[in-house]
C-alpha angles and dihedrals in degrees: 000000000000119000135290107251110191133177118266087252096044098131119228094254089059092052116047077050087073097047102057089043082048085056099052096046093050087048084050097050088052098048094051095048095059093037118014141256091275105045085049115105124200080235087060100044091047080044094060095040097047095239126128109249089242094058087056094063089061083068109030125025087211144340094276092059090059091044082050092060102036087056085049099055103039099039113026099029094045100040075054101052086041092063091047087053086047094050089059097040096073145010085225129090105207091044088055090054086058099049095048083047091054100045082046087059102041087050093050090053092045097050095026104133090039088040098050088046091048102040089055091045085054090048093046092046090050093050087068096020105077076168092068092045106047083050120039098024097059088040093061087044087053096048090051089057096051090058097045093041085057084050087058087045091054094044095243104096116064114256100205090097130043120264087241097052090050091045090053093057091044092055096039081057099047091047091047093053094047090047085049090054092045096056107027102060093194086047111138099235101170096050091049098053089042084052097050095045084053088054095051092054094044086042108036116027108092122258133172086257090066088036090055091043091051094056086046090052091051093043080055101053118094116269106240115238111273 
């Protein structure tokens, strides 16, 4: 687990708050990762970080809660701060996109038997939480679009089709490919992603052929009543 960074006029209250909850995520992360989410008791987390049980539930009302934040923070707020890298490592969009699909992957490898727990708790927690649909979902969708609306900005990425709608296939083939990976242990993680990244150059960046298809989609419209 990465530092603590707190504000200069955090109290000492706040924070030695945050490093017991710290400590119990980091017990957590290591449990999980040799066992599994499920196997995992709360006995044993508050074990492994040398806290009494009672003290856990100052800081998480259940399990779940804790599961809740550690896929939080390791899968929504990462795949976040990987776009933003993304974002810096290139002037072009597509090879943004590669980029962001590599470290995805690395970080996947690296974190395989934590990322896979974590990643089933999250869909099984969708399936009965509309909130965090509604929420993080959309915000990684929108994210997307912004990198690919600043690809249309730039001329490299085709303008016959909104930003939004190209973002939404990006993400529902990234998250295929992930769900794939959780489920299937032999999956080949690393072609795929390459693979994917080679469809959205040959599909997305923009070419005379879409240009041309785009002037023949507006010729087409219906010219409104004068």
């Amino acid at each position: 687990m990465s530092q603590i960074c707190l504000p200069s006029n955090t109290t000492r209250r706040e924070r030695r708050k945050l490093e017991m909850q710290e400590r119990l995520l980091e017990a957590a992360v290591e449990l999980f990762s040799e066992q599994g989410c499920e196997l995992t008791s709360v006995e044993q987390i508050c074990a492994r970080a040398d806290m009494a049980r009672k003290t856990f539930y100052n800081y998480f009302p259940s399990k779940e809660h804790l599961i809740y934040l550690l896929s939080e923070q390791r899968i929504f707020d990462e795949s976040r701060r990987l776009l933003e890298r993304a974002r810096a490592s290139s002037e072009d969009t597509i090879e943004q996109l590669r980029f962001y699909m590599e470290s995805t992957g690395d970080h996947l490898r690296k974190f395989a038997v934590l990322e896979r727990e974590l990643i089933k708790q999250t869909i099984k927690d969708i399936a009965h939480n509309d909130e965090r649909v509604a929420v993080r979902y959309p915000h990684m969708r929108n994210l997307f679009s912004a990198l690919i609306a600043n690809g249309q900005e730039r001329g490299d990425i085709r303008l016959d089709f909104s930003a939004q709608l190209l973002a939404q296939i990006v993400s529902s083939a990234l998250d295929a490919v992930t769900v794939n990976w959780v489920y299937e242990e032999q999956y080949p993680l690393e072609e795929q992603l390459r693979e994917l990244t080679d469809y959205f150059a040959a599909t997305l960046r923009r070419t005379r052929g879409n240009r041309s298809k785009m002037a023949a989609r507006r010729s087409t419209k219906t010219p409104a009543p004068s």
